[in-house]
GULUMZA-772355 format. One record per residue: residue number from 0; residue in three letters; chain; x, y, z of N, C-alpha, C, O in turn. Coordinates in nm, 2 decimals. Example, Ala and Ser with C-alpha at 12.3 -4.5 7.8 and 13.67 -1.06 7.14 Angstrom:
2
(0 'ALA' 'A' (1.32 -0.57 0.78) (1.23 -0.45 0.78) (1.32 -0.33 0.78) (1.42 -0.33 0.85))
(1 'SER' 'A' (1.28 -0.22 0.71) (1.37 -0.11 0.71) (1.29 0.00 0.79) (1.34 0.11 0.80))
! end
This chain:
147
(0 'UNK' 'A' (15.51 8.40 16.76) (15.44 8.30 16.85) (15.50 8.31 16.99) (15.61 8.33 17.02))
(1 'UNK' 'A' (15.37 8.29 17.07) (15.44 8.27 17.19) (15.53 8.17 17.28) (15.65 8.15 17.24))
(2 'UNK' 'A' (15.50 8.10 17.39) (15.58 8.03 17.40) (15.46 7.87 17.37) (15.47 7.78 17.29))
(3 'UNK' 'A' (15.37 7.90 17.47) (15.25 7.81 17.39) (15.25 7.75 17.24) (15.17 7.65 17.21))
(4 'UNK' 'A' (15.32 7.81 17.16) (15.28 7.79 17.01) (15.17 7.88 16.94) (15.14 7.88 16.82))
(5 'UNK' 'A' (15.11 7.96 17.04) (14.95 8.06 16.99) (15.05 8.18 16.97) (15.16 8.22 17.03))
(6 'UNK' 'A' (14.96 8.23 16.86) (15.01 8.34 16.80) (14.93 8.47 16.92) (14.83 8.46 16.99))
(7 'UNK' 'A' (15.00 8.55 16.91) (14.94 8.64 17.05) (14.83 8.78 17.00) (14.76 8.84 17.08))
(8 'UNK' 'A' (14.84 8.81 16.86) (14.77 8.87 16.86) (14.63 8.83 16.86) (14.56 8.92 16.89))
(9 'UNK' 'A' (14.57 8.70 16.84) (14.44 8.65 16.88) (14.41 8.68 16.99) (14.30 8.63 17.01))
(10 'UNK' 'A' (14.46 8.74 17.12) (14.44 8.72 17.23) (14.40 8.88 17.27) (14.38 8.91 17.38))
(11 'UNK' 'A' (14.40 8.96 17.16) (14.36 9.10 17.16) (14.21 9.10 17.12) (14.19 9.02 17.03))
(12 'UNK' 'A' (14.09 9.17 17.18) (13.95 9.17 17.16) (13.88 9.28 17.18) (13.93 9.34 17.27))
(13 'UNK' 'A' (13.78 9.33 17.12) (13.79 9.48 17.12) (13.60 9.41 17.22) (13.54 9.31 17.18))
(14 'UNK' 'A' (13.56 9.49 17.33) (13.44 9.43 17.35) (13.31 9.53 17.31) (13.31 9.65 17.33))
(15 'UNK' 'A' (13.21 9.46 17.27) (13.08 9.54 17.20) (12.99 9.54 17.33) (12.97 9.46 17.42))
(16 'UNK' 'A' (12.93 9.66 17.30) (12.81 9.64 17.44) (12.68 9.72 17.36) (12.70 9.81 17.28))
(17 'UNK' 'A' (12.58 9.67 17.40) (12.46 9.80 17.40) (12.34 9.78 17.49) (12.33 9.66 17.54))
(18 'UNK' 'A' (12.26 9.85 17.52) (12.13 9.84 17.60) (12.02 9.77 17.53) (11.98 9.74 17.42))
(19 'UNK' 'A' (11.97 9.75 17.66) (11.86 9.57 17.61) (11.71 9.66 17.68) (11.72 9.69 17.80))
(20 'UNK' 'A' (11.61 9.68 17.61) (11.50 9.74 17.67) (11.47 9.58 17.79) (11.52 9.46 17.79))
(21 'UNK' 'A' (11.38 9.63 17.87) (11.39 9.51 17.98) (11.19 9.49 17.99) (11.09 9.56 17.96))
(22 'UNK' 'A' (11.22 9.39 18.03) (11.07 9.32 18.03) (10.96 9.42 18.12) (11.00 9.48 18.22))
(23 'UNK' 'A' (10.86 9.43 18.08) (10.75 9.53 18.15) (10.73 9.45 18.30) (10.78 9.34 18.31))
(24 'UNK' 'A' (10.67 9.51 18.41) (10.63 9.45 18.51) (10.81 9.39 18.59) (10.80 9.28 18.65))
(25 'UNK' 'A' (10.96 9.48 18.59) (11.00 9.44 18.71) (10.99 9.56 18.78) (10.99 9.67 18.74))
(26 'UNK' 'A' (11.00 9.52 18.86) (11.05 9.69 18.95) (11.16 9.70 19.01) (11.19 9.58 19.04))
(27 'UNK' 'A' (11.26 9.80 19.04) (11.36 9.84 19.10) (11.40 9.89 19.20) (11.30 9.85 19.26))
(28 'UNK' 'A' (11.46 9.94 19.28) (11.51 10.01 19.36) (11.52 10.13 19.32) (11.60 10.12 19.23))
(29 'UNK' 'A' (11.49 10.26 19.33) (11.53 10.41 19.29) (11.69 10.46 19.37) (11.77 10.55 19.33))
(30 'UNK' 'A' (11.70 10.37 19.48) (11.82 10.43 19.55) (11.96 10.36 19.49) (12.07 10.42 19.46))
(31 'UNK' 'A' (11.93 10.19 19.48) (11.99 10.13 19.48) (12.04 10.05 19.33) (12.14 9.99 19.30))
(32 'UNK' 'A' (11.93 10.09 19.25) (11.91 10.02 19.10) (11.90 9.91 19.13) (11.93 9.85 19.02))
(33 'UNK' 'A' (11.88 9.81 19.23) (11.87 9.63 19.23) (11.72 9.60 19.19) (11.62 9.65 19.24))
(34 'UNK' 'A' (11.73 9.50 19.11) (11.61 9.44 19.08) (11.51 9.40 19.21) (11.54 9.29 19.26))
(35 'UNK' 'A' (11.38 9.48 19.27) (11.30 9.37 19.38) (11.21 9.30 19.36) (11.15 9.27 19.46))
(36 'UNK' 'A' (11.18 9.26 19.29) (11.05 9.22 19.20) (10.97 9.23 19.08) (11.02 9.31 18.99))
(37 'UNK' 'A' (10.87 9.17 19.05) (10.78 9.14 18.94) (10.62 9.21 19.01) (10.57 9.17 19.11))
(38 'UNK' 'A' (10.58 9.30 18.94) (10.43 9.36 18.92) (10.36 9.25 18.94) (10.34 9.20 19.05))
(39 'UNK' 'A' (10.34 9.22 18.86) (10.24 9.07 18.88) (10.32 8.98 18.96) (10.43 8.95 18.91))
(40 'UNK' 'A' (10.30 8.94 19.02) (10.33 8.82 19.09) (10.24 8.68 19.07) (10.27 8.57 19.04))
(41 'UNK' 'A' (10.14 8.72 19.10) (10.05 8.60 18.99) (10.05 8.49 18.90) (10.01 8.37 18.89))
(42 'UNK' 'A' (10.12 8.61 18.79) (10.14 8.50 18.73) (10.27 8.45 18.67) (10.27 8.37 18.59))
(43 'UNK' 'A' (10.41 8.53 18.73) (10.52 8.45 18.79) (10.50 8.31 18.85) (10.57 8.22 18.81))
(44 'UNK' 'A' (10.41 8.29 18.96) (10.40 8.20 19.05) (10.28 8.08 18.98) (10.27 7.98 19.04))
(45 'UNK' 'A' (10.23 8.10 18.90) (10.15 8.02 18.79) (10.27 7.98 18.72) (10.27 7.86 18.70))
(46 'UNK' 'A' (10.38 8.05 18.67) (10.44 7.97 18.60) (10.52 7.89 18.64) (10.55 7.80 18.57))
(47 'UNK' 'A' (10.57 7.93 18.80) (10.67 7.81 18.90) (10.58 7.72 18.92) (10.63 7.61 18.95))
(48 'UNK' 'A' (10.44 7.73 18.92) (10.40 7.60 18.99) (10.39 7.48 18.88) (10.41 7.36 18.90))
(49 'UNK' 'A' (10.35 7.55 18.72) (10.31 7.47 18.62) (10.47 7.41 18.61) (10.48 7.30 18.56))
(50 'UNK' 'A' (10.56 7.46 18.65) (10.70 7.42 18.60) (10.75 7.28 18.71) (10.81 7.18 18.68))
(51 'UNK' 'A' (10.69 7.33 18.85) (10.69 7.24 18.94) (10.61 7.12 18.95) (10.66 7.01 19.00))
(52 'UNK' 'A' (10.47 7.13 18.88) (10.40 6.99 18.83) (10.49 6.91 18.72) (10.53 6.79 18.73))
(53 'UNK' 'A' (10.51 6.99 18.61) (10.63 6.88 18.50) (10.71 6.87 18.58) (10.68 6.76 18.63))
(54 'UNK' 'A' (10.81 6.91 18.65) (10.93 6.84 18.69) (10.87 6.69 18.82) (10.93 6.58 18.83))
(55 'UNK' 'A' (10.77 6.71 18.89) (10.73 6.61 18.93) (10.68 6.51 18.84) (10.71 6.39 18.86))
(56 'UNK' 'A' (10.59 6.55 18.72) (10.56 6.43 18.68) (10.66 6.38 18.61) (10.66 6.27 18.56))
(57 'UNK' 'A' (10.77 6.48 18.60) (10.88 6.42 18.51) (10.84 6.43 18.33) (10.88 6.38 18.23))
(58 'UNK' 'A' (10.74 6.52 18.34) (10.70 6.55 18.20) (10.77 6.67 18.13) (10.74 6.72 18.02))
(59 'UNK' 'A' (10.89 6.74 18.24) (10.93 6.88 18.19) (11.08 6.85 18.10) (11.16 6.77 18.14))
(60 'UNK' 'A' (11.08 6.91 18.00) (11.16 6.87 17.90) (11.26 7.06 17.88) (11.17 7.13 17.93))
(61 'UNK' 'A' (11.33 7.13 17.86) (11.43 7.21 17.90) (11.36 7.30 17.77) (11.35 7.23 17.67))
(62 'UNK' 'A' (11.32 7.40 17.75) (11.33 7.47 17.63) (11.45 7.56 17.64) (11.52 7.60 17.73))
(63 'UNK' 'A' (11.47 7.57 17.48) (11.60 7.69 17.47) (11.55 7.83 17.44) (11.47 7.88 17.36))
(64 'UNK' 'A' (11.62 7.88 17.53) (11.57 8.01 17.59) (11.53 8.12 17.41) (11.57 8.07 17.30))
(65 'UNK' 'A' (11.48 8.21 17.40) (11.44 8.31 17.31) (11.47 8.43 17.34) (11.51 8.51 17.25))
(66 'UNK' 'A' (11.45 8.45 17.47) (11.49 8.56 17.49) (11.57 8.62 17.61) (11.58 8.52 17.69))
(67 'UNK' 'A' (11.62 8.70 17.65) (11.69 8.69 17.78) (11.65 8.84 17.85) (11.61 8.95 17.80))
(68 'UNK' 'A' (11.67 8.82 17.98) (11.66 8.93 18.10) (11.75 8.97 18.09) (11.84 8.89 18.11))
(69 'UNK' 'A' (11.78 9.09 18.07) (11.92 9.18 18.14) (11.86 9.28 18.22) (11.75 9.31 18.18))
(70 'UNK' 'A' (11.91 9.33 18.32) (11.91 9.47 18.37) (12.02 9.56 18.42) (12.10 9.52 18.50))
(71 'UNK' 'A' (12.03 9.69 18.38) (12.17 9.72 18.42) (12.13 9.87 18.43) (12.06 9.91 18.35))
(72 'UNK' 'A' (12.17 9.94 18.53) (12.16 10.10 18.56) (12.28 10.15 18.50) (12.37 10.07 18.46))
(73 'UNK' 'A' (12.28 10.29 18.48) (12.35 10.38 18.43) (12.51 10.38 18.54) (12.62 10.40 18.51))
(74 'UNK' 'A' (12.42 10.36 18.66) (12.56 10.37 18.79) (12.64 10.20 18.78) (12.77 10.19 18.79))
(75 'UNK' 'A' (12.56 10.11 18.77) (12.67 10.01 18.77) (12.73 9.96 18.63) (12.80 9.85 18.63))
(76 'UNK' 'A' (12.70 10.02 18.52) (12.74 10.01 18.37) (12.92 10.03 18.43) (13.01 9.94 18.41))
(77 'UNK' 'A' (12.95 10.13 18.48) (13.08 10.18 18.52) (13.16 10.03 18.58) (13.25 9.99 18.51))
(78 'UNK' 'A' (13.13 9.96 18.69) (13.19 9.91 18.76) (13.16 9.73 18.72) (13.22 9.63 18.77))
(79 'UNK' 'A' (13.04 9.72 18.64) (12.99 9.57 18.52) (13.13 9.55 18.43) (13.21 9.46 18.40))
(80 'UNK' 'A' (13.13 9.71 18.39) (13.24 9.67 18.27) (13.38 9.66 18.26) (13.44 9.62 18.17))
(81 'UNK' 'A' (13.42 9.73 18.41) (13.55 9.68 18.46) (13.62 9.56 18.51) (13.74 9.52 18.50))
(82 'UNK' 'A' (13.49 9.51 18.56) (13.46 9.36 18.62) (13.47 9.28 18.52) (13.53 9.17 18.53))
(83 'UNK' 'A' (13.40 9.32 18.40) (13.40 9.20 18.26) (13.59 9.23 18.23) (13.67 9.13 18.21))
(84 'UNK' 'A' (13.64 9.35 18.22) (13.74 9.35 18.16) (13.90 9.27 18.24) (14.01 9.24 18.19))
(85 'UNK' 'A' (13.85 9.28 18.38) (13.94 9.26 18.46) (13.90 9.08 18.48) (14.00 9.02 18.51))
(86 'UNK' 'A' (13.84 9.04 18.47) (13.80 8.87 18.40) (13.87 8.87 18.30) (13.99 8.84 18.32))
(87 'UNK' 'A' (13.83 8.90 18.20) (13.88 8.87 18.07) (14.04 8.90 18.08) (14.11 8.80 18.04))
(88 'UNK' 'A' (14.13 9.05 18.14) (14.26 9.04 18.10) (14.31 8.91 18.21) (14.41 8.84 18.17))
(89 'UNK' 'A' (14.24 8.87 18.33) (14.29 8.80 18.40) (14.34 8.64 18.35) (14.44 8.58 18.38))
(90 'UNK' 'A' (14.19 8.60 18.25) (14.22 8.50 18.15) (14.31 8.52 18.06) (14.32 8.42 17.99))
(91 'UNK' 'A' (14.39 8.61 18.03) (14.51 8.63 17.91) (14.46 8.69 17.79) (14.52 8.72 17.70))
(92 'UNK' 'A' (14.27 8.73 17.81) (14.25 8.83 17.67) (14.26 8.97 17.72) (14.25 9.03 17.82))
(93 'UNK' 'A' (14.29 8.99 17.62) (14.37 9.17 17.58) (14.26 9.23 17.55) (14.22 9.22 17.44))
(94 'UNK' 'A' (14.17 9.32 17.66) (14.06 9.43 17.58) (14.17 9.54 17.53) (14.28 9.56 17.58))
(95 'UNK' 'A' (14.07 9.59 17.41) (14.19 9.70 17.37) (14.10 9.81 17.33) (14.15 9.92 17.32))
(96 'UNK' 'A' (13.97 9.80 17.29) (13.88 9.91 17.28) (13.73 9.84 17.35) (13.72 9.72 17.38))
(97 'UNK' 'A' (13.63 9.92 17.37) (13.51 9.93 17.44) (13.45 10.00 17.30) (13.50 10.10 17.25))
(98 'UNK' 'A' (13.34 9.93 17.25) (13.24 9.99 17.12) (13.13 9.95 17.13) (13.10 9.83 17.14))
(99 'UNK' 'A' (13.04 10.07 17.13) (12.93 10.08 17.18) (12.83 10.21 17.07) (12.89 10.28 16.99))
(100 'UNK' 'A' (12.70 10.22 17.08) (12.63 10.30 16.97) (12.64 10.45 17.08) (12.63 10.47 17.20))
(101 'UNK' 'A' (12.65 10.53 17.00) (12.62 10.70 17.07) (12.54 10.73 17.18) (12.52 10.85 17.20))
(102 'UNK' 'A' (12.46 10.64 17.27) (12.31 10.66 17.37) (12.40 10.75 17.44) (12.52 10.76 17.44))
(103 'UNK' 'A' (12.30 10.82 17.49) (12.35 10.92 17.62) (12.42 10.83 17.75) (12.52 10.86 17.82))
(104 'UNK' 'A' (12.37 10.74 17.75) (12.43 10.64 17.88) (12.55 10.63 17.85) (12.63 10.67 17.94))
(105 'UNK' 'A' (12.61 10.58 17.72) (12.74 10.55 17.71) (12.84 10.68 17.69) (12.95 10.69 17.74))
(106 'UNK' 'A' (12.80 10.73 17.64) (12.89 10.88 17.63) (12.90 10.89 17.78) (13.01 10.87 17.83))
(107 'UNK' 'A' (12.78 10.92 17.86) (12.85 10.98 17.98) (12.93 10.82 18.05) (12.95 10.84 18.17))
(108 'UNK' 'A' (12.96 10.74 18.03) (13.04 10.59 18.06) (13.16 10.69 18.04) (13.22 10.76 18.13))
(109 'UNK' 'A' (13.18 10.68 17.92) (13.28 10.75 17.90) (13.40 10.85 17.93) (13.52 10.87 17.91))
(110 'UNK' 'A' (13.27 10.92 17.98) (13.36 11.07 18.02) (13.36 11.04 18.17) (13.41 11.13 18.24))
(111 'UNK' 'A' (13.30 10.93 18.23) (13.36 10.90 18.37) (13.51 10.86 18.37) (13.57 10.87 18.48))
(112 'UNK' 'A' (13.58 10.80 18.25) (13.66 10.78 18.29) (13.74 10.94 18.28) (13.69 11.05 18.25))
(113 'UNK' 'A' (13.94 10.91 18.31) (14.04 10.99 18.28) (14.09 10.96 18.13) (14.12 10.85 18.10))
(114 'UNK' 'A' (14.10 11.09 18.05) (14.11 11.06 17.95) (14.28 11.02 17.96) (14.34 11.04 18.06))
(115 'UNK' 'A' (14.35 10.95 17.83) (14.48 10.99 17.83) (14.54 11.08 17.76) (14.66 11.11 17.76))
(116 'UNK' 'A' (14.41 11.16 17.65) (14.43 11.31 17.60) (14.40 11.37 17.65) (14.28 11.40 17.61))
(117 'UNK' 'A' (14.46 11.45 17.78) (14.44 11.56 17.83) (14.41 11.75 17.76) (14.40 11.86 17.81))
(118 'UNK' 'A' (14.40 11.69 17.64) (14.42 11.85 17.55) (14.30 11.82 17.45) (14.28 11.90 17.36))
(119 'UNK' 'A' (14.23 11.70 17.48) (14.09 11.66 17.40) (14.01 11.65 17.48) (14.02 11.59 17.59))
(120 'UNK' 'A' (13.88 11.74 17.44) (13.80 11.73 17.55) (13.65 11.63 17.51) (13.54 11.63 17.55))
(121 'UNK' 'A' (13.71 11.54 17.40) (13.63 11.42 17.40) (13.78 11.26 17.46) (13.90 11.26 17.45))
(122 'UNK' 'A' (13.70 11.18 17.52) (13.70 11.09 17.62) (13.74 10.97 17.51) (13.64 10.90 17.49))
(123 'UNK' 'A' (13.84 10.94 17.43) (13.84 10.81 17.35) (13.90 10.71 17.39) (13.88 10.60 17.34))
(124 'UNK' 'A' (14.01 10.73 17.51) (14.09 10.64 17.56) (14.15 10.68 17.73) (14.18 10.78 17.79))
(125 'UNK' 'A' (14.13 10.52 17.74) (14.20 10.59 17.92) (14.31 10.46 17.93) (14.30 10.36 17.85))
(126 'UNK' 'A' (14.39 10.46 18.03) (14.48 10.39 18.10) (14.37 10.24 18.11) (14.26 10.24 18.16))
(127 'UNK' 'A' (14.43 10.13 18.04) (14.33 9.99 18.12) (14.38 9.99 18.23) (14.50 9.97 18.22))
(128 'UNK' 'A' (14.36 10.00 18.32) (14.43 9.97 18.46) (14.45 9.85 18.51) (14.55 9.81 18.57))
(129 'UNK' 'A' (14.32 9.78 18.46) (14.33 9.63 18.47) (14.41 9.51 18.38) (14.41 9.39 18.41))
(130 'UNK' 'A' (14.49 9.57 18.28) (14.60 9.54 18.20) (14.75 9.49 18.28) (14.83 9.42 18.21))
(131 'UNK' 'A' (14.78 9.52 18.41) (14.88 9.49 18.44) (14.99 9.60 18.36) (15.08 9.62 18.44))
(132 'UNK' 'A' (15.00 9.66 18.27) (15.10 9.73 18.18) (15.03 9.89 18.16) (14.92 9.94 18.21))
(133 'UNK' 'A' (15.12 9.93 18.08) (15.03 10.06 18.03) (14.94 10.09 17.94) (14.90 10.20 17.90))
(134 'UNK' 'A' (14.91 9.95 17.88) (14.86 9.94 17.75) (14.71 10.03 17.77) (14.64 10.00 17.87))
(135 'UNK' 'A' (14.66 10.14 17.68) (14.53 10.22 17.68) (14.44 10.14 17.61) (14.46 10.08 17.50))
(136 'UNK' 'A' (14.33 10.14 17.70) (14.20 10.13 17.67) (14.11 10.20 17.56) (14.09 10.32 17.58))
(137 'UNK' 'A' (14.06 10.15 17.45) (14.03 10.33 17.32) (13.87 10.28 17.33) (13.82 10.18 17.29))
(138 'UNK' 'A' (13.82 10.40 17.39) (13.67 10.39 17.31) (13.56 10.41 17.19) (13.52 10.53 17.17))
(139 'UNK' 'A' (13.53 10.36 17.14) (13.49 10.38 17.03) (13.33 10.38 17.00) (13.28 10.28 17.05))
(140 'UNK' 'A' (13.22 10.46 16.93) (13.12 10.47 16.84) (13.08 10.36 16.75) (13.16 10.35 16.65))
(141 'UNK' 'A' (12.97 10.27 16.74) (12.91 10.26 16.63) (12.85 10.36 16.61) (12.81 10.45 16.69))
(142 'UNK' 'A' (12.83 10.37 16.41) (12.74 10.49 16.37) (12.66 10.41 16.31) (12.71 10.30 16.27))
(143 'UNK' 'A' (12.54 10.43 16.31) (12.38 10.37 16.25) (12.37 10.42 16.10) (12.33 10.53 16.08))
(144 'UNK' 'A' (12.40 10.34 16.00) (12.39 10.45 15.87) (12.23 10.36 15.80) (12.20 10.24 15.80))
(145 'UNK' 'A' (12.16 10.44 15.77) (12.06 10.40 15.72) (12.04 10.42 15.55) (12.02 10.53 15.52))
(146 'UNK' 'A' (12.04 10.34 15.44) (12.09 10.37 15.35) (11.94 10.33 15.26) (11.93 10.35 15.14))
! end
């Protein structure tokens, strides 16, 4: 235990990621990857206004969401997930592996980084940098078994 009284291996978390297909109709930036808009605009703006009549009449009540927006390019996946990890060690959790399914996106995530097996020419672990210590980062595979 530590000095808190919490036991410290709870504070070790291995983090999962995968790609989220993204809603039809936004468009992007080709230079930049930033989201600039919605195709339709139409009826985006049909839905702010119907949303803007309930909140006036005070008839709008909150639904819980179903589904969610993500968007994320292949270039900022690199510097998203350093940002989540350097949050998280900053709060006192311990990433200690990155696990993710085989897509080509993530493999090459991967081999952006420096391995810490230099004599392996697959990419399983690197230096967390964001650790404060030398503790390595290990990456890891889900495998899809279909039985």
């Amino acid at each position: 235990m530590n000095s808190n009284g919490s036991e410290d291996h709870f504070s070790f978390v291995s983090l999962m990621f995968d790609e989220m297909h993204i809603r039809a109709g936004i468009v992007t930036s080709k230079t930049t990857g930033e989201m600039v808009g919605f195709t339709k605009l139409s009826e985006t703006e049909k839905q702010l206004e119907e949303m803007q009549t309930e909140l006036v009449n005070k008839k709008y009540t909150p639904k819980l969401a179903k589904k969610v927006l993500v968007y994320l390019v292949k270039v900022q996946l690199y510097n998203r997930s350093w940002e989540v990890i350097y949050f998280l060690e900053d709060a006192g959790i311990k990433v200690i592996t990155l696990v993710c399914d085989g897509a080509a996106t993530n493999r090459k995530f991967f081999r952006m980084h420096e391995p810490l097996d230099k004599t392996c020419s697959i990419v399983y672990s690197t230096k967390n940098v964001k650790s404060g210590s030398s503790r390595p980062l290990f990456f890891s595979y889900l495998i899809h078994l279909i039985c």
